[in-house]
C-alpha positions in Angstrom: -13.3 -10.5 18.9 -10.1 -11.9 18.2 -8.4 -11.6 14.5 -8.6 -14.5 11.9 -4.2 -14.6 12.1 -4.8 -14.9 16.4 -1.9 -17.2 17.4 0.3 -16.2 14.3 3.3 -14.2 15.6 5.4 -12.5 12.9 9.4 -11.6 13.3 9.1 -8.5 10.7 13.2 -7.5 10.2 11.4 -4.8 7.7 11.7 -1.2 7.8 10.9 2.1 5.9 7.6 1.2 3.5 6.9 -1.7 1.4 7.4 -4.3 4.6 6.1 -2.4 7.0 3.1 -2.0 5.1 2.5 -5.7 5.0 3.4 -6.2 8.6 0.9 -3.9 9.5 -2.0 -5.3 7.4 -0.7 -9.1 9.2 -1.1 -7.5 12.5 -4.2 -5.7 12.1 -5.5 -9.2 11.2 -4.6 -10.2 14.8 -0.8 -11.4 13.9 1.6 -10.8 16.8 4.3 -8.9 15.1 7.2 -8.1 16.7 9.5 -5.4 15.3 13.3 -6.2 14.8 15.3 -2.6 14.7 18.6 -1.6 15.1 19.3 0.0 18.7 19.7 4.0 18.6 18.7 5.1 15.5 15.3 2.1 14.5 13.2 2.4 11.6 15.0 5.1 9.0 11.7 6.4 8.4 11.0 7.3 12.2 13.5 10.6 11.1 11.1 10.9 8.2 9.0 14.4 8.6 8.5 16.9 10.2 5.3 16.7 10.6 6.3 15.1 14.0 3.9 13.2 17.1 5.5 12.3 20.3 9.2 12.5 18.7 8.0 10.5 16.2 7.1 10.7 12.3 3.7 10.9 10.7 5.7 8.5 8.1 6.5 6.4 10.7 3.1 6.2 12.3 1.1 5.8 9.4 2.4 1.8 8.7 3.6 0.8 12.4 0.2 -0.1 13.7 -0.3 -3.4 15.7 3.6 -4.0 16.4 5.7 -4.6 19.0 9.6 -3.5 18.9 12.7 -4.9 20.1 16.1 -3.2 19.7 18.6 -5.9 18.6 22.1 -5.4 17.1 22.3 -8.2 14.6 26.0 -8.0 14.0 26.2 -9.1 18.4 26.4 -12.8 18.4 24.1 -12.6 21.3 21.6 -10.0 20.4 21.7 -12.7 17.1 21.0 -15.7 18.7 17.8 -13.7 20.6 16.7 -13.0 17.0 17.1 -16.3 16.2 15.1 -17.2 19.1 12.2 -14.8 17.8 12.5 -16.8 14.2 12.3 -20.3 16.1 9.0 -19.1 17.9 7.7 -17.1 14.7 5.4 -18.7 12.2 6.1 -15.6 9.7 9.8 -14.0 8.6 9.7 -10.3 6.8 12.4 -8.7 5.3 13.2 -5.7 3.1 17.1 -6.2 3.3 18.9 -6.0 -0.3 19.3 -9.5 -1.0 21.7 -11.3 0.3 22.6 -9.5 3.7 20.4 -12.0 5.9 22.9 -14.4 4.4 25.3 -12.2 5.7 24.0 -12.3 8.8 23.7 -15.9 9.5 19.6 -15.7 8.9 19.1 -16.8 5.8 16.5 -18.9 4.4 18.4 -22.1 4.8 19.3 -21.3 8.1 16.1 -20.3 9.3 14.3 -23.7 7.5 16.8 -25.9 9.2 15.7 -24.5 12.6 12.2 -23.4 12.3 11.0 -25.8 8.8 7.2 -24.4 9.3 8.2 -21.0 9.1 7.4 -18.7 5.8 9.7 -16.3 5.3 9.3 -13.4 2.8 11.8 -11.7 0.9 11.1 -8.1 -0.3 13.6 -6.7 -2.7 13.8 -3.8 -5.3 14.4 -6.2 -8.5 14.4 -9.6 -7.7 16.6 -11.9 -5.5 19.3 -12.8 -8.7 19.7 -11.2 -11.7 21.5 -8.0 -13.0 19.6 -5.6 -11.0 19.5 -8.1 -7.9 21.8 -5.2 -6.0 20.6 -2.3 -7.2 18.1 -0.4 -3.7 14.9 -0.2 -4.2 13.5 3.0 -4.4 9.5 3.2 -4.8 10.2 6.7 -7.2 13.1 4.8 -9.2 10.7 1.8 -9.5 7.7 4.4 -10.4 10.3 5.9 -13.3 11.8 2.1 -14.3 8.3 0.5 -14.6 6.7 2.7 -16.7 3.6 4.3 -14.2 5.4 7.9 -14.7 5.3 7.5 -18.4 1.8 7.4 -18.5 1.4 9.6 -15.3 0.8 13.9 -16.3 -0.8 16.2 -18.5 0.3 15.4 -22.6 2.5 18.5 -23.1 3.7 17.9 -19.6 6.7 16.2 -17.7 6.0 12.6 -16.6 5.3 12.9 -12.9 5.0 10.5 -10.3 2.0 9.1 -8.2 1.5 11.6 -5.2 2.1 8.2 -2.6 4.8 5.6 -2.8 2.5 3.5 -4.3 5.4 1.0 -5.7 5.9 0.5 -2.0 2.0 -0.3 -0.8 1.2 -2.6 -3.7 4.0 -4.0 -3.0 3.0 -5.2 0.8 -0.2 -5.8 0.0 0.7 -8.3 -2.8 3.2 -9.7 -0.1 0.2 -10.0 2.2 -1.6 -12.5 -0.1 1.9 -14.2 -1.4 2.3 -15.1 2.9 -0.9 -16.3 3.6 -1.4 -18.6 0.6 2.0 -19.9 1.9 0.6 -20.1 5.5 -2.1 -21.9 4.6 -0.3 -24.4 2.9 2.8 -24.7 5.7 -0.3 -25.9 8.1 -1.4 -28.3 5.7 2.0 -29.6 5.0 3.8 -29.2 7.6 6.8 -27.1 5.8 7.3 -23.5 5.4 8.8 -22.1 2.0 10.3 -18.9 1.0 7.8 -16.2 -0.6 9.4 -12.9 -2.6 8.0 -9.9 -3.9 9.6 -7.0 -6.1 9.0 -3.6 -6.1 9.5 -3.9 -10.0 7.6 -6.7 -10.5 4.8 -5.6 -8.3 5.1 -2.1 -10.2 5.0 -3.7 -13.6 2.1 -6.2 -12.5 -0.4 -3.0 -11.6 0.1 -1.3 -15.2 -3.3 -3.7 -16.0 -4.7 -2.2 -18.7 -1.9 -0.2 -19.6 0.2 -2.7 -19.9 -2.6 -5.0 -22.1 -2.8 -2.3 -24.3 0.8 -2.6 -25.3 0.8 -6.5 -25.0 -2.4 -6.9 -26.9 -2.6 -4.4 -29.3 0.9 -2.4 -30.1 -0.2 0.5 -28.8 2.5 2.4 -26.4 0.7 4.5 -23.7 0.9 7.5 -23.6 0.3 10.7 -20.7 -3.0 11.5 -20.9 -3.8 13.7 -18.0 -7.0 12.6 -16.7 -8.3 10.8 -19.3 -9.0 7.3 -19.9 -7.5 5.4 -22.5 -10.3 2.8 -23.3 -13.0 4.7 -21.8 -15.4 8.2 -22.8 -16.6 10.4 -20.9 -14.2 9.2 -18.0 -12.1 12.1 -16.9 -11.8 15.7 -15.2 -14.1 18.3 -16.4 -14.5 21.8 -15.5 -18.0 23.3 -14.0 -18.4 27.1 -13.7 -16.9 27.1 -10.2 -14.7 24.3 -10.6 -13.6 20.5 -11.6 -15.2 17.1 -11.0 -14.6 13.6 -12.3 -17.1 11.6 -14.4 -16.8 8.4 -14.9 -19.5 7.0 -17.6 -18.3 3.3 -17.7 -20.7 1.2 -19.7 -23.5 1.5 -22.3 -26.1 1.4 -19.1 -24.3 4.7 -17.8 -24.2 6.7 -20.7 -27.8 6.5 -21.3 -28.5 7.6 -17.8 -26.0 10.2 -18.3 -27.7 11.5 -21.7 -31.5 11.4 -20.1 -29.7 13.2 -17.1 -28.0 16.0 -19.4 -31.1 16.3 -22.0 -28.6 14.8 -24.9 -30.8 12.3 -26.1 -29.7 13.2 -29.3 -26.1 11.5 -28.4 -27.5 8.4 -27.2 -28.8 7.5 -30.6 -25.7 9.3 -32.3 -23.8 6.5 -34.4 -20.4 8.5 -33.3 -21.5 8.1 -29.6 -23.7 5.1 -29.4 -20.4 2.9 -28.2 -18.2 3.1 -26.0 -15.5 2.0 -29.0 -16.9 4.8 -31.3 -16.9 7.6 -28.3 -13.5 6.5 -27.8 -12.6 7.3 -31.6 -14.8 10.3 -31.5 -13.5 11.6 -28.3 -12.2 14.9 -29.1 -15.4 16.2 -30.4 -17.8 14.9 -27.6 -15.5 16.0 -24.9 -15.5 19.3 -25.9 -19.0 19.8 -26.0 -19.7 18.3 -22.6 -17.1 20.4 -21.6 -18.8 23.5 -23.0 -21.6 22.2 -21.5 -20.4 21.8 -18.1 -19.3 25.2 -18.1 -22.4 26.8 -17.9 -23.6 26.0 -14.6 -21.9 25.1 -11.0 -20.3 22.0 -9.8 -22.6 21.1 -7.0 -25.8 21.2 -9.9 -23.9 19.1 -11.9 -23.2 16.2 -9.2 -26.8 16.7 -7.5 -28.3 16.0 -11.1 -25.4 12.9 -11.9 -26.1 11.9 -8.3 -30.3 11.5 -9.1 -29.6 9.6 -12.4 -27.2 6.8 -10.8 -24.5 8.0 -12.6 -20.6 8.2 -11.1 -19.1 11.1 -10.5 -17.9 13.4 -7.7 -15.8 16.6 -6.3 -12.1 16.5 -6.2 -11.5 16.6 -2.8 -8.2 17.7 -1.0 -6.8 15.5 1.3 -8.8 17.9 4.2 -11.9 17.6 2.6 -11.8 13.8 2.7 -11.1 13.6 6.5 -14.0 16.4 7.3 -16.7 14.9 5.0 -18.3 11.5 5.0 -17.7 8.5 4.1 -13.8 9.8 4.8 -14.2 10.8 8.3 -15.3 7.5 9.5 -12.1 6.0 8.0 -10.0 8.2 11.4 -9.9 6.2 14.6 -8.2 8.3 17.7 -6.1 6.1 19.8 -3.6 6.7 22.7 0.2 6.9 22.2 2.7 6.7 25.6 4.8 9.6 24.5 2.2 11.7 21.7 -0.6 11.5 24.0 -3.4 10.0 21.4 -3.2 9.9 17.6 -5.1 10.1 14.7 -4.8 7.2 12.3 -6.6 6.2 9.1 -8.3 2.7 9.9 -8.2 -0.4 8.6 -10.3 -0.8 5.5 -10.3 -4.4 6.0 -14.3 -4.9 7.2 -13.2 -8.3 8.9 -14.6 -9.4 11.9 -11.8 -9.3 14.6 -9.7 -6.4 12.6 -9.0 -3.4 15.0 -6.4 -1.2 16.4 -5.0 -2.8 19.5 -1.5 -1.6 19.8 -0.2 2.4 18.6 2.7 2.2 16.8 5.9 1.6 19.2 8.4 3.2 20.2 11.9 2.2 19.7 12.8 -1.0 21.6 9.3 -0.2 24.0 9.2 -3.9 24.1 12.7 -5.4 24.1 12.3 -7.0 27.5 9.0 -8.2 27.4 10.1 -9.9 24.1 13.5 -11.4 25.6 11.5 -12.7 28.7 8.8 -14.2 26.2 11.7 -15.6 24.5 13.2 -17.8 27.8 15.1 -15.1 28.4 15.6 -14.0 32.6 14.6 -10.7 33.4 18.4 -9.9 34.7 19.7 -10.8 31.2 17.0 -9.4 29.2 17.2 -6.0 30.7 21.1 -6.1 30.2 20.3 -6.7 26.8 18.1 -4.0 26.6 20.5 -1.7 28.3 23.1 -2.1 26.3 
């Protein structure tokens, strides 16, 4: 079946993570995007490992999905004008560039509006498109320390650390995803495109939910707390006999199940522990009996006897474990590469109907002259332009 964004083509100038990201979300929805990267050296990220699949990195392949590329050297006049081209025939512009260089180029915004005015074109920078910071590059573990996530992110006695994914960078294209269709949708109705941006800082910032509430709302600065919740008991790590699990005892409903389950009773109808706003205050002390109770008998117990009362919790798998066990290992598709043979990819999570794999990630400039003769290009010229 085809994708719901069928008939959409996207000229994605983006590279490395946060863009990337979004362009392959766009084209696993059925857009037609067609990679814009410098000739010799492509994506920075391609360099990015070992480990290493048909000369190219797992980085790379993990975000590249669904694309087409085409090796143009923007600073040519005539490799320019073919990326114009792409722009004129595009219904979709990404870019990660620091602001200002498509300017530099001669692709702005204004320039691309005056020759393609249905086109929405998104701007992805580090800290906004003006400002102080406007120049500074956007780095997703600089925006993890900037925005605050570290801060709260470690063990109390411990050194902020940062999240074990660039996940500044994934937010990021995702919240770019939903800022390019709502302007889509709107270009088709209207008839004009407009120019959509997303920060790394402000997606960052926009994430700390809670967190951030909890500072806005109340005064109080978060702090690291390990695994622990801040507004929520029992919701955290604790250690069986043979080793840790996460519980997560969310409402008033749960922590009933969770007492019946455990034989506590007796901490159901405990004034200390009867809400989740006095187990909160009271945390210290009813932690560390669950977690003396926990200790006394193995982890897979626990989570069979959690598992019967409807109540969440579950092993902390490596990343191994979750590709070898269900549900994870129905999240790996196999697919074939030209120069890696096949590869294993994690799939779309998106449970739409027409969403699939259709394309492995390519290789550098593997479709420059397919694009150029799509493009009213001739095949003489195109491959010249390839070649050189």
């Amino acid at each position: 079946m085809a994708g719901p964004l069928e008939g959409v083509r996207v000229a994605d100038f983006s590279r490395v993570l946060s863009g990337p990201y979004a362009t392959m979300v766009l084209g696993d929805l059925g857009a037609d995007v067609v990679k814009v990267e410098r000739p010799g050296s492509g994506d920075e990220s391609r360099g990015w490992g070992p480990p290493f699949a048909g000369g190219e990195s797992a980085y790379y392949l993990s975000v590249n999905r669904n694309k087409r590329s085409v090796a143009l050297d923007l600073a040519r006049d005539d490799h320019r004008d073919a990326a114009m081209r792409l722009i004129e025939s595009s219904q979709i512009v990404v870019e990660n560039f620091r602001p200002g260089t498509m300017e530099r180029l001669g692709l702005g915004f204004d320039v691309i509006a005056a020759r393609n005015p249905r086109a929405v074109v998104c701007s992805i920078s580090g800290f906004g498109l003006d400002g102080s910071d406007r120049d500074r590059p956007g780095y997703d573990f600089v925006v993890q320390g900037m925005g605050g996530v570290m801060s709260i992110t470690g063990e109390p006695d411990g050194p902020p650390e940062k999240v074990g994914v660039a996940i500044a960078d994934v937010t990021t294209g995702l919240f770019a995803v939903v800022a390019i269709q709502a302007a889509l949708r709107r270009a088709e109705a209207s008839g004009r495109g407009e120019r959509v941006h997303v920060s790394l800082f402000g997606s960052q910032v926009a994430w700390l939910a809670n967190q951030a509430s909890n500072w806005l709302t109340g005064d109080v600065e978060p702090t690291r707390m390990g695994n622990r919740h801040p507004n929520i008991v029992p919701y955290q790590v604790f250690d069986a006999a043979d080793g840790p699990f996460v519980l997560a005892v969310g409402n008033e409903v749960l922590w009933a199940r969770f007492c019946g389950a455990t034989s506590l009773d007796v901490l159901r109808d405990d004034p200390r522990y009867a809400t989740n706003a006095a187990r909160v205050a009271n945390r210290e002390e009813l932690c560390a009996r669950l977690a003396a109770m926990f200790a006394e008998r193995p982890r897979a117990e626990w989570l069979a006897l959690l598992a019967r009362a409807d109540v969440p919790a579950g092993p902390i798998n490596s990343i191994r474990e979750v590709f070898e066990t269900p549900p994870g290992d129905a999240l790996v598709e196999q697919i074939p590469h030209p120069t890696a043979g096949s590869l294993k990819l994690v799939r779309s999570p998106l449970d739409v109907a027409g969403v699939a794999t259709r394309r492995p990630p390519p290789l550098l400039g593997e479709h420059t002259v397919e694009v150029l003769l799509g493009l009213g290009y001739g095949r003489d010229e195109a491959e010249r332009m390839a070649e050189s």
